[in-house]
N, C-alpha and C positions, 0 to 999 in steps of 0.2 A: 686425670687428663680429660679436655671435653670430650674426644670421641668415642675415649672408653666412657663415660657417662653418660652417651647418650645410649639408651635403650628400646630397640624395637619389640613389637608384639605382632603377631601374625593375628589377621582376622579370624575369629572361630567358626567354626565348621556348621554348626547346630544352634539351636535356641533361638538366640535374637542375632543372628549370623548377620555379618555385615557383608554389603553387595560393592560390587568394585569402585563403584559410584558412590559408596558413604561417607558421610563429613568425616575429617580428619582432625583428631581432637591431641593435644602436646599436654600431656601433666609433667611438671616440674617442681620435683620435691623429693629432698635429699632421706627422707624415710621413705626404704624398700617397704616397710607395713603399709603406708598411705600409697601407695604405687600401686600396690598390688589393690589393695581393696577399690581404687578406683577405677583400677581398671577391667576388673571383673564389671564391675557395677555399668560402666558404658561400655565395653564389647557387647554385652547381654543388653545395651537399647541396639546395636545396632556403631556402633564407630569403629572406624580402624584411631588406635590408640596407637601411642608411641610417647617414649616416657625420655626425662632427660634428670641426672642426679644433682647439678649445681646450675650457679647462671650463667656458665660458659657454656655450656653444654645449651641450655635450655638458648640464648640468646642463638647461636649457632643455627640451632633447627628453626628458631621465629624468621632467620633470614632467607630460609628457603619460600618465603611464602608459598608452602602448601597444605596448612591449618587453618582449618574454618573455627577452631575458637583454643584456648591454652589454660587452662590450670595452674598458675607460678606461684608460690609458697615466696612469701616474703623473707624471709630468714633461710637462708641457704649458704653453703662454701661459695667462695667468690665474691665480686660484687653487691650480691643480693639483689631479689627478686625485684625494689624499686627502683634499682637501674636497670635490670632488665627492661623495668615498663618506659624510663626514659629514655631508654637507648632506641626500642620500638618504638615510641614515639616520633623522636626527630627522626628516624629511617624512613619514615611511611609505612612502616609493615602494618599489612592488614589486617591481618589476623586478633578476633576480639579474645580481649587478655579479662579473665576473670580472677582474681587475687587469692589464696590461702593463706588464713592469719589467724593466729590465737586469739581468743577473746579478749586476754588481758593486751590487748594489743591491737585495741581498735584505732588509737592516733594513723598508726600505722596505714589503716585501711583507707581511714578518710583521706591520708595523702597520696595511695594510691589514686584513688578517683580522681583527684586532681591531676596526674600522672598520666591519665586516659583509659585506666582499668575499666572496662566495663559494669563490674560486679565485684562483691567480695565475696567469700565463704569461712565460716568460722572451723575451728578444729575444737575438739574432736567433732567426726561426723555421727550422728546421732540417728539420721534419717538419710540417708544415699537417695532417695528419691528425688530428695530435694536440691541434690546434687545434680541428678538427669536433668531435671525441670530447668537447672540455669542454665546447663552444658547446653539442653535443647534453645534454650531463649538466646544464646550467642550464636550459634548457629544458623537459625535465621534471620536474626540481624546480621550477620556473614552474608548470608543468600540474600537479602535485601538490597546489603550495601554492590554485591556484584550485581545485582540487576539493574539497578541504577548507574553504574559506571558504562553496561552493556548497552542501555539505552542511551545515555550521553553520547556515547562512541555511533549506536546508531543513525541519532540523530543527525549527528556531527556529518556522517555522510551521506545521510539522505533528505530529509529537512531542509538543512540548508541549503541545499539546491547545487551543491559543487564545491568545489577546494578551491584555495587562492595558490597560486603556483605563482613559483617565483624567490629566487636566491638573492638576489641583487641587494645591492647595498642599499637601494631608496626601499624596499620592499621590507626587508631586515627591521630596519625601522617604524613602517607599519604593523609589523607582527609585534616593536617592542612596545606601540601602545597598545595592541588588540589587549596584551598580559596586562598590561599596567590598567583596564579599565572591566574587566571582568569581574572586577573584585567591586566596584565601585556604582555609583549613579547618577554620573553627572550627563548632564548633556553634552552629545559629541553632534558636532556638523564636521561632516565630508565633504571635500571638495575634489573635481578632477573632473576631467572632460567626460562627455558621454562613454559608455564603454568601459568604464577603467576598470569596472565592479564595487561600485559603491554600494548598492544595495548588498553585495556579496560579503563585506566588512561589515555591514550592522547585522548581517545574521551571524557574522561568524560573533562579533560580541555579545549579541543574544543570547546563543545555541552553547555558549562555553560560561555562561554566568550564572547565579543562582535563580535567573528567573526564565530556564530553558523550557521549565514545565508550565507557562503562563503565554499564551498568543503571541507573536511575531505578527504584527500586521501595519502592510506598505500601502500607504498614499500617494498615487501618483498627483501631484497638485496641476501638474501640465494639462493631465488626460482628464479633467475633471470639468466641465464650464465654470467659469466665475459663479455664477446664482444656485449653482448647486454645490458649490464647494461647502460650506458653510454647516448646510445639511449634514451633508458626507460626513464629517469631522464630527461634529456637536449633537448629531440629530436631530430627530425632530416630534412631537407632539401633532398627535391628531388635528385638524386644521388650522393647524400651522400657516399655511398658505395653501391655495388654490392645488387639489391633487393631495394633497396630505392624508388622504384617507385612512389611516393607518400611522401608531407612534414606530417610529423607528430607530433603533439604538445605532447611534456614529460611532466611528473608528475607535475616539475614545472611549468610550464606553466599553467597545468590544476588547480592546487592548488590556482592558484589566488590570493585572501586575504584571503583565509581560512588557514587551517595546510596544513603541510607535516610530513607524521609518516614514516620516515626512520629506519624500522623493520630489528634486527640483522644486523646494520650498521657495527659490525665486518666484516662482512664477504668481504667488497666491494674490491675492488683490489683494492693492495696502487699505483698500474698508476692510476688511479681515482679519488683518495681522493685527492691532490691537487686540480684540475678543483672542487671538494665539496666544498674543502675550501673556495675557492675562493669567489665562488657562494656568500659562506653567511657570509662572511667576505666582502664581498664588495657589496654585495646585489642584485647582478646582474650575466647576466650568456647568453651564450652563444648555440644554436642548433648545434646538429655535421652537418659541411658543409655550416654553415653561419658565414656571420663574425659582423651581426647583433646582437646589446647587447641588451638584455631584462631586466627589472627590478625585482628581486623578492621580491612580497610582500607577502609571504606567511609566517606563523609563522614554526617553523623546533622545531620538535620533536624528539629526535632520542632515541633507545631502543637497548642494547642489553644482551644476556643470559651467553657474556662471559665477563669474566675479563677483560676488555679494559686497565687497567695499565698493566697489565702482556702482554697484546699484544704489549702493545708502549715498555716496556722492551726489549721485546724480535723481536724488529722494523719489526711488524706485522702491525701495525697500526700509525700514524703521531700523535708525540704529541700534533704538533700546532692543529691540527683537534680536537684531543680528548679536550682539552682546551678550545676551542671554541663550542663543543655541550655541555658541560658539566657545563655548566655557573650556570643552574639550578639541581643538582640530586635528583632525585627519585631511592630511594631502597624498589623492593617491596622484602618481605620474603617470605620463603619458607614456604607453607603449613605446614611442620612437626613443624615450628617454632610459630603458631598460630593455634595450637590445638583447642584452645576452640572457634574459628569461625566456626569450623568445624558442629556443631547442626545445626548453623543458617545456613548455607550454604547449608546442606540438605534437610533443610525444605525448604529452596530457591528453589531449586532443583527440591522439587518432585511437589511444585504449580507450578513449569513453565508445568512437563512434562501432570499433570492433565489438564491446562490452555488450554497448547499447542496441546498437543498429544491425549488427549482424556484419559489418563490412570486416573486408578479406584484407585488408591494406595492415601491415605491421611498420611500417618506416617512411620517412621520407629519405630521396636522394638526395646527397652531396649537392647535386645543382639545385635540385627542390629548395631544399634551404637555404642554399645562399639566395635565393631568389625572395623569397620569406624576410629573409635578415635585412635585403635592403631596400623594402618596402617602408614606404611612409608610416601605412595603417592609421587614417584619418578619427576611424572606428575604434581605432585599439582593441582592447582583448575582445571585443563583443565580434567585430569584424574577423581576428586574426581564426574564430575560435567558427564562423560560420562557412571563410575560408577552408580551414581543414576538412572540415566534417564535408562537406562537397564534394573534397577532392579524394577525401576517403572514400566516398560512397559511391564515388562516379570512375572513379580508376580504374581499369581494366584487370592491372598486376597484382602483385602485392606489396607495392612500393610506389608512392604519389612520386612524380616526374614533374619536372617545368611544365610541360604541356595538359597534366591535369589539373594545372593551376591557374583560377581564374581572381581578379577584383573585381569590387563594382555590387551595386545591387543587379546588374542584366546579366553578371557572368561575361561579361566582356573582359578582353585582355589589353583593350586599349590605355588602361588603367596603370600597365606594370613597370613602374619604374625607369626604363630601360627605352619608353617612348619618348620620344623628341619633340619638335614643336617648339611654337611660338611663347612668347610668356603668356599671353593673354589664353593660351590653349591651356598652358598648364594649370593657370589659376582656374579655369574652367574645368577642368577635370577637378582640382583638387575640390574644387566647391560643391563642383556634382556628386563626389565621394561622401561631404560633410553632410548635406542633404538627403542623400538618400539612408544614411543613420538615421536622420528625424522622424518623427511622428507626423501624420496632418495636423495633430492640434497643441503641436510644441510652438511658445510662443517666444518671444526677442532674438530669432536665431537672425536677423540682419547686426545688431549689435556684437552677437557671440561671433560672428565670422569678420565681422568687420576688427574688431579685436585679435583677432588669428591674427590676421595679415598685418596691423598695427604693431603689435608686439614685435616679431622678428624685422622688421621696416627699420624701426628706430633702432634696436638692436646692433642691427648694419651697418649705418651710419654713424652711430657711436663708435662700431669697432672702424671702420672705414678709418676714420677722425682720430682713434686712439684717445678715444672720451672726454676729446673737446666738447663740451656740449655748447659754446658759441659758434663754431663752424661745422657742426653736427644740423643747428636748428636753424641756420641759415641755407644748409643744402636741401632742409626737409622744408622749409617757406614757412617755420615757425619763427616767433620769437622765443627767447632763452625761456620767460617765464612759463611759456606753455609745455616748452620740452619737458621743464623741470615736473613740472604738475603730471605730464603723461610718464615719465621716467614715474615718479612716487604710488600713480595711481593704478600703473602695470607691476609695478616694483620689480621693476630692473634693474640687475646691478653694470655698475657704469663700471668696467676698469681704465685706467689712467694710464697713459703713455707717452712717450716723446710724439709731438707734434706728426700730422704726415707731410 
């Protein structure tokens, strides 16, 4: 039976006494002589030992992962010991599998290793020493391999600067590319309005890929002047220009093997974007004032909050560029468009500002929320997430209330949904909302906002019309051909209906 095969040993008292805390080592092998000699041999370095007689038994205990390394005799009742190793294999068990095998029986071994055995050991043992010595070398590749998981895990929550929250079905689908590109190195551009957390998706692909142990490093291309962008990116070589006094390594240089998160890549100047193209189209790239060619090995991210077709349209932007960062897209949605993450996201919220900030508030009320829920959120998560923490920190109770609840960059409440007014008022609030998001030195937000309001316009009209688009672009004072160009260039979808 496997349970009757499986065999414990009690740590020894004396000698080389194993401490509560000592690695946990599985020998599996159906001779009680080789059981027993092994495991005198590591009690006395120091392991809690435990033994199992067949591959039932032995795969059984591999599934508990709580073995820092296993001893499995190839030749055993049952399966035998190289299905044990495939069965740990396709499981994920951790635990490093070192092999027993006869010499005349070395095929055997080399197919273990292909299997994921860490190590072989031959029979008879001649030297037991030499047995510690490997038992000790899986072991801390064991503690290795955990340390590096604990660090991923670390990083994961502190690094990346915060978790992406959110169930939702447009969400779901973000999370099923994050997987799908962790593995890979292609170039991803994000898109989504300000706030959505775009910079927060190129870390979480970062900080979950093989090049988590290699720089994350963000370019804001907005917050940068034009004449110094170029710098920034590529660096620059001692008198380079006026002020150069000193060579200094750019983004990509610093970026290494890790990312490059090129933030609001709209914005860069199109003198620019070729020497971009270049770069990552040929992998390589150049400092201002040298004619030395550098390699880049960095993976290139890029993000931005406007229409990048509408800019190559309107030859703002290089289509071969757009082309070439766009190989992978990410669309995050707008907050108003995944309401129902919106609970979870506050309750995110108010444990970080309890965590962080020391506040007393553990919930919001029943009205608090509904109030929350039928907010615009111009800002989206960036706004939803400076909202709470506010109303966290300033609440009296221990529960945020409508009344602790402000919008707006001033804390004004004139902002909340529920206000009235003229059109002309509300588009005046909503603008003032979208603005006081921005930066001084964000640039085409007249186009970005004019575009707001363009989108849902047409939209309207279309539905109004029931997706006439002749009596749709005659109520808006186009002609057909223009609708049609701004329908393709928003990319709106028209549905069709009986006449109104």
């Amino acid at each position: 039976m496997a349970n009757q095969a499986l065999l414990k040993s009690e740590a020894p008292d004396e000698g080389g006494a194993a401490t509560q805390n000592a690695p946990a080592v599985l020998i599996a092998d159906d001779d009680p002589a080789i059981r027993l000699i092994l495991r005198h041999r590591l009690e006395a370095a120091g392991y809690h030992v435990s033994e199992a007689a067949d591959s039932n038994a032995a795969l059984a205990a591999l599934r508990t992962n709580r073995f820092d390394a296993a001893l499995i005799d190839i030749i055993m009742p049952g399966a035998g010991g190289l299905e044990v190793l495939t069965s740990a294999q396709s499981e994920g068990i951790k635990t490093v599998i070192i092999v027993i095998t006869a010499a005349s029986t070395m095929s055997n071994a080399v197919e273990a290793i292909k299997r994921g055995a860490h190590d072989y050991l031959t029979k008879p043992f001649h030297n037991l020493d030499l047995v510690a010595a490997a038992v000790e070398r899986a072991v801390e590749l064991s503690a290795q391999a955990a340390e590096i998981n604990r660090l991923k895990t670390e990083v994961g929550h502190h690094l990346v600067g915060g978790e992406i929250v959110g169930r939702s079905a447009s969400m779901q689908e973000v999370y099923k590319l994050i997987g799908r590109l962790v593995n890979n190195d292609a170039n991803v551009l994000i898109c989504g309005e300000s706030g959505t957390g775009k910079e927060l998706v190129a870390r979480a692909i970062h900080f979950k890929s093989e090049r988590w142990r290699a720089p994350f490093v963000a370019v804001n291309c907005s917050a940068i002047p034009h004449g110094l962008l170029e710098s920034e990116l590529f660096g620059h070589e001692r008198g380079a220009f006026t002020g150069a006094t000193e060579r200094r390594a750019g983004k990509f240089e610093l970026a290494g093997r890790g990312t490059l998160f090129l933030d609001e890549v709209s914005d860069m100047p199109l003198e620019l974007q070729p020497k971009l193209l270049r770069a990552i189209q040929e992998r390589e790239f150049s400092a201002v004032g040298s004619s030395e060619v550098r390699r880049l090995q960095a993976r290139i991210i890029a993000a931005s909050n406007q229409d990048l077709e509408a800019a190559v349209a309107a030859r703002r932007f290089r289509e071969d560029l757009y082309f070439r960062l766009r190989v992978i897209p990410i669309f995050l949605p707008p907050l108003r468009e995944r309401r129902e993450d919106i609970p979870e996201l506050v309750d995110y919220f108010i444990a970080r500002a309890a965590r962080d900030m020391g506040a007393k508030v553990a919930a919001a009320s029943r009205e608090a929320m509904e109030l929350l829920m039928s907010y615009s959120w111009p800002g989206n998560v960036r706004e939803l997430e400076n909202c709470v923490l506010r109303a966290a920190l300033l609440a009296p109770g221990n529960m945020i209330r409508t009344e602790d609840i402000s919008f707006g960059k001033t804390g004004s409440r004139s902002n909340q949904p529920e206000s009235g007014g003229s059109l002309d008022e509300l588009l005046t609030r909503s603008i003032r909302d979208y603005l006081d998001e921005q930066s001084d030195d964000a640039a085409g937000v007249y186009e970005a906002m004019a575009a707001r309001v363009e989108r849902p316009l047409i939209e309207l009209a279309l539905e109004r019309f029931r997706g006439n688009q002749v009596r749709a672009a005659r109520f808006l004072g186009f002609n057909r051909n223009t609708l049609r160009k701004k329908i393709n260039d928003l990319r709106i979808v028209v549905r069709k209906g009986p006449a109104a």
